[in-house]
C-alpha positions in Angstrom: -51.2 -36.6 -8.8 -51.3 -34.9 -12.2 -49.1 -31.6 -13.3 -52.3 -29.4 -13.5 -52.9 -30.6 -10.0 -49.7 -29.9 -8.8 -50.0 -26.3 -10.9 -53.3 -25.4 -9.8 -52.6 -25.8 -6.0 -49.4 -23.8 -6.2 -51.3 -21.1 -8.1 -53.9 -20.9 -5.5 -51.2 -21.0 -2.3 -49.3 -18.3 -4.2 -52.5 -16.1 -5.2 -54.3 -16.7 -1.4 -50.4 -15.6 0.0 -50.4 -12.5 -2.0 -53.5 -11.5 -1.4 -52.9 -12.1 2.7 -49.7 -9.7 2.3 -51.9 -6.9 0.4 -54.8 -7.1 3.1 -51.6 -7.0 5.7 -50.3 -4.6 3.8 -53.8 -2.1 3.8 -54.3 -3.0 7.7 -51.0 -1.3 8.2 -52.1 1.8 6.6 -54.6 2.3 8.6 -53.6 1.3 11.8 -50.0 2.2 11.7 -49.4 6.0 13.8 -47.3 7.4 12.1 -45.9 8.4 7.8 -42.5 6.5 8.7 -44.6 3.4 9.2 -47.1 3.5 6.9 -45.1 4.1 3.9 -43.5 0.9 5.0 -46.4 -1.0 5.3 -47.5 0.5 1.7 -44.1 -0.2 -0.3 -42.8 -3.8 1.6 -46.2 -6.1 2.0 -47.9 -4.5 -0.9 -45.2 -5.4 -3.4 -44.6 -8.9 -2.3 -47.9 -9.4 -2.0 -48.4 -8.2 -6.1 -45.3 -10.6 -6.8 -46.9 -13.2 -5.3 -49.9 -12.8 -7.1 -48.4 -12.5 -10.5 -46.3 -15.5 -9.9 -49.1 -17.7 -8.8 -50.7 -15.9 -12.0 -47.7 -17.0 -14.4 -48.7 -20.6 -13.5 -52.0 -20.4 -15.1 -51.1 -18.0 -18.3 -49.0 -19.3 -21.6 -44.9 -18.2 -21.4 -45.8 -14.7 -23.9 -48.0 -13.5 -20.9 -45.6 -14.5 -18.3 -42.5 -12.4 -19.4 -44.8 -9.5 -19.8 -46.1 -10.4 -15.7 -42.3 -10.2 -15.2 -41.8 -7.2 -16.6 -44.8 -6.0 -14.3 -43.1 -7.1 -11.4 -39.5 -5.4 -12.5 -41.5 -2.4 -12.8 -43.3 -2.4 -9.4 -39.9 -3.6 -7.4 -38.2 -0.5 -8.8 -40.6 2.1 -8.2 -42.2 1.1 -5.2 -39.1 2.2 -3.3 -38.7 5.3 -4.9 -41.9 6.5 -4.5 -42.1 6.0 -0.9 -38.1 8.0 -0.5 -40.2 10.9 -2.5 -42.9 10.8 -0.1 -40.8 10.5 3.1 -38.8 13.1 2.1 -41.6 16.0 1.3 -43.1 15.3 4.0 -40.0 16.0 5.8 -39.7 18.5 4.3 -42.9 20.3 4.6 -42.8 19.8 8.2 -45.9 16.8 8.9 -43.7 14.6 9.6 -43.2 14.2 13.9 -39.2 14.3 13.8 -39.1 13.9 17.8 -39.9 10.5 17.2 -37.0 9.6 14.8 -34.3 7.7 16.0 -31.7 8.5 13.2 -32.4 12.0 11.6 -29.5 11.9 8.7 -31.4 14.6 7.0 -31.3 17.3 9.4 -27.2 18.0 8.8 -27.9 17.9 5.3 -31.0 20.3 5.4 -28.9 22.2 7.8 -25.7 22.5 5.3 -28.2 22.9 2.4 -29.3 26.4 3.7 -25.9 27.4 5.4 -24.8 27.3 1.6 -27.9 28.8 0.7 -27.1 31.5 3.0 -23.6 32.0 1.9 -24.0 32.9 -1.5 
């Protein structure tokens, strides 16, 4: 068994992975009920699912390319979280999101102490 053997089948596992964890990843959003559950299924499969594919991707491209692919995936593991806080919390905020079904609502007190102060100056 050669090295580009050996390199090609661990590019394909890794690609064919990833790409299982992004089609996982899109089934969830449109069969998950509620905003709580699909902005999970958007930010945790979806990203391992791109770092999967960029690492099955570094195996293939020369070491320049691969630190850049890195960089790529820094960029999407950092984000991808806070995007999906931003989104949780406007729609919160704006009321679309069904808060009976919660089980820990940290946010109310703070909304709650947000417009007592509000109200108090």
């Amino acid at each position: 068994m050669t090295w580009e053997l050996v390199r090609d089948i661990a590019c394909a596992v890794l690609m064919l992975a990833g790409a299982s964890f992004c089609l996982l990843g899109a089934l969830g959003l449109v069969r998950l009920p509620d905003l709580p559950a699909r902005l999970q299924a958007a930010t945790k499969p979806q990203t391992l699912g791109l770092l999967l594919i960029l690492l099955g991707t570094a195996f293939r491209v020369s070491p320049e390319s691969a630190i850049t692919l890195v960089l790529v995936v820094l960029f999407q593991v950092v984000t991808a979280p806070v995007v999906s806080q931003i989104v949780g919390r406007s729609a919160y905020r704006s009321g679309t999101l069904d808060r009976s079904r919660l089980v820990v609502d940290d946010l109310a007190t703070q909304m709650e102490r947000d417009e007592r102060d509000r109200g108090d100056t």
